[in-house]
C-alpha positions as a Markdown table, in Angstrom:
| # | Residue | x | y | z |
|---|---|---|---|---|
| 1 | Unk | -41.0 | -125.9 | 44.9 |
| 2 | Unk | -37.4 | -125.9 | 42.9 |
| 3 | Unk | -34.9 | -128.7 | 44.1 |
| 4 | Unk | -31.4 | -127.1 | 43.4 |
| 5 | Unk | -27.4 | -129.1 | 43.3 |
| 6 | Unk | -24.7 | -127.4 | 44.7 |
| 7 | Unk | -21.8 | -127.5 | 42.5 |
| 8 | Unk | -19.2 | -127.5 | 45.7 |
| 9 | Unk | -16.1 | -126.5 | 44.0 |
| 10 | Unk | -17.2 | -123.2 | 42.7 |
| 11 | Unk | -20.9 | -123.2 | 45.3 |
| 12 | Unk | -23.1 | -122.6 | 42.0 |
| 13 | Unk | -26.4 | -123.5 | 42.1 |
| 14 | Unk | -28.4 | -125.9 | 39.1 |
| 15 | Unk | -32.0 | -126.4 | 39.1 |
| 16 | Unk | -32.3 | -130.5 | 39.3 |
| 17 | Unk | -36.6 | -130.1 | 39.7 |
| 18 | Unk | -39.6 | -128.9 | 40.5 |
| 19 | Unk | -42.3 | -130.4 | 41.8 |
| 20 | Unk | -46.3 | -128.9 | 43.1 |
| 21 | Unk | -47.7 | -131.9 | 44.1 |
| 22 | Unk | -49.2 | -131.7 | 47.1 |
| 23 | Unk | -48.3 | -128.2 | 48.5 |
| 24 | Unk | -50.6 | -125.7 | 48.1 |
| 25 | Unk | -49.0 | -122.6 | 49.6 |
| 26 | Unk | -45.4 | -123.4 | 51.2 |
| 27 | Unk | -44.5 | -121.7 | 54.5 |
| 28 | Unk | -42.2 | -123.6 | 56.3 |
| 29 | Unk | -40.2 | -126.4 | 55.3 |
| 30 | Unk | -38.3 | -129.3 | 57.6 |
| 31 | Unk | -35.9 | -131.7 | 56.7 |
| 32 | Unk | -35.6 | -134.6 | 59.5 |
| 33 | Unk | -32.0 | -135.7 | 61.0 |
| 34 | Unk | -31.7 | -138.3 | 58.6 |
| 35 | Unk | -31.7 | -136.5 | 55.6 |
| 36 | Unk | -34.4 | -138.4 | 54.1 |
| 37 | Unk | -37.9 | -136.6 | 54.3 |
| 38 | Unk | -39.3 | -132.8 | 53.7 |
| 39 | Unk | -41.8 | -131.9 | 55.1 |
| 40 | Unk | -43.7 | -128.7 | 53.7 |
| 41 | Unk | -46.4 | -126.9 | 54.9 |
| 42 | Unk | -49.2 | -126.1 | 53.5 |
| 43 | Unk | -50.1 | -122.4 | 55.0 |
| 44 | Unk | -53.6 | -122.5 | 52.7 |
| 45 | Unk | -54.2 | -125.8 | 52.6 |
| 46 | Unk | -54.0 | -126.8 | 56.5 |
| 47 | Unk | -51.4 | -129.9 | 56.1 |
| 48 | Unk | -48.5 | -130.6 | 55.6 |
| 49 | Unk | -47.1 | -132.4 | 52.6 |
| 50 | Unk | -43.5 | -135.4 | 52.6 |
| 51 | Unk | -41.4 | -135.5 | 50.4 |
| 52 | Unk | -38.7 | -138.7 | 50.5 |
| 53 | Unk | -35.8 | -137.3 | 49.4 |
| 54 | Unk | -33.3 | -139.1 | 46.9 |
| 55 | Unk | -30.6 | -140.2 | 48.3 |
| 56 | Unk | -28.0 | -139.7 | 45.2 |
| 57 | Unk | -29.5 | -136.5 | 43.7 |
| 58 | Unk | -32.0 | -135.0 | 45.8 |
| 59 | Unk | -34.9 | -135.0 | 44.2 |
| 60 | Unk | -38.1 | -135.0 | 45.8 |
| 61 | Unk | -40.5 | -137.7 | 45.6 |
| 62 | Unk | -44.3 | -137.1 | 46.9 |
| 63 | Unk | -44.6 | -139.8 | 49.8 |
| 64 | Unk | -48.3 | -137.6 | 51.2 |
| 65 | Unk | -50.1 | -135.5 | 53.3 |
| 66 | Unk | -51.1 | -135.1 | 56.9 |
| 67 | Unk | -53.9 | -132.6 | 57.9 |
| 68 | Unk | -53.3 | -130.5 | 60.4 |
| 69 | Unk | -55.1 | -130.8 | 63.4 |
| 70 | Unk | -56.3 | -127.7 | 66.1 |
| 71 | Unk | -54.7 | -128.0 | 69.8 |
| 72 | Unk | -56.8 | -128.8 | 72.1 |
């Protein structure tokens, strides 16, 4: 996964990261109301992987993984 900064006065994009840890084949990603988490998942591996996000630049910070679990 590539974390990106918008640069608002002209909307470019810069590359701030990248980060593999913990996702193994990214689907779908989430970010909750607060702003603080991502959560990724993990389409080959059956989980899903947080991220805490950084408050001042965005950058993700691996914070686990949950398996995913069949409905029953």
């Amino acid at each position: 996964m590539t974390g990106y900064r918008i640069d608002r006065p002209i909307g470019m994009l810069s590359v701030i990261g990248h980060t593999s840890q913990g996702v193994s084949g990214p689907t779908n990603f989430v970010i909750d109301p607060s702003g603080r988490r991502l959560y990724v998942n993990n389409s080959t591996a059956d989980s899903v992987a947080q991220f805490a996000v950084g408050p001042e630049t965005g950058e993700l910070t691996p914070a686990g993984r949950m398996p995913l679990k069949p409905l029953s």
